[in-house]
C-alpha positions in Angstrom: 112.8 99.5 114.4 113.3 99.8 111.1 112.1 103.1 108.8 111.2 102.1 105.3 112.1 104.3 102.6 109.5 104.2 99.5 111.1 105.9 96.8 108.3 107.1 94.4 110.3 109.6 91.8 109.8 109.0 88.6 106.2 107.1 88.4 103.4 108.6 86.9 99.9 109.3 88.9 98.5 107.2 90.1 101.6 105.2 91.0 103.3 107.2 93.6 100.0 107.8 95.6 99.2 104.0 95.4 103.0 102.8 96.1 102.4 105.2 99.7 99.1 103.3 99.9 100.2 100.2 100.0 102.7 100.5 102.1 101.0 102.5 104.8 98.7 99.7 105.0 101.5 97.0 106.0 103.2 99.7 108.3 103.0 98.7 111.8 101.9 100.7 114.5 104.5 102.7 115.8 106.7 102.2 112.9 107.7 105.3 110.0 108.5 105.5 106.0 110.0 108.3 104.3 108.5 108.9 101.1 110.4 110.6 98.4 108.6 112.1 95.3 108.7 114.7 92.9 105.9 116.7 93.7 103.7 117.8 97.1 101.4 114.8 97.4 98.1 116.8 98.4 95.7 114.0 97.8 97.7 111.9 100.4 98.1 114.7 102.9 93.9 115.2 103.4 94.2 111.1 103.7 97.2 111.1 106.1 95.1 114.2 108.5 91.9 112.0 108.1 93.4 108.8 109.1 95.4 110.3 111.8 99.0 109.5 110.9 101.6 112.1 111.5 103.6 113.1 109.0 106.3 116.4 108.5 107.4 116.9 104.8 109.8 119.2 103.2 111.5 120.2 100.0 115.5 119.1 99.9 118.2 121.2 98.0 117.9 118.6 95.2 113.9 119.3 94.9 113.1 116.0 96.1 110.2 116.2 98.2 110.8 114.1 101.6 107.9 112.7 103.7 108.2 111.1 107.2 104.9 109.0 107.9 104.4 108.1 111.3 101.6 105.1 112.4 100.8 106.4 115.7 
């Protein structure tokens, strides 16, 4: 099992939101991404809780914001 890493730092909204879209969509069951954006992504958080993916995020000592999706 491979995790994917999406790095979405740097695009403007919509992009980064999309970009984790998009790939959720192809991720497998069972499988993870780490996201990695500038910002808290609180639009895709309420989607993540209604979809029923678990996810943990946190803020890195470079202000990166790091998100590990899981497709349970």
């Amino acid at each position: 099992m491979m995790k994917k890493i999406v790095d979405a730092r740097g695009l403007e909204p919509p992009q980064p939101f999309e970009l984790a879209m998009d790939t959720l969509a192809d991720l497998p069951k069972g499988e993870s991404m780490t996201l990695l954006l500038d910002r808290m992504p609180y639009p895709l958080f309420r989607i993540l809780d209604r979809d029923g993916y678990k996810y943990e995020n946190r803020i890195r000592d470079d202000g990166v914001v790091e998100i590990d999706i899981l497709n349970p």
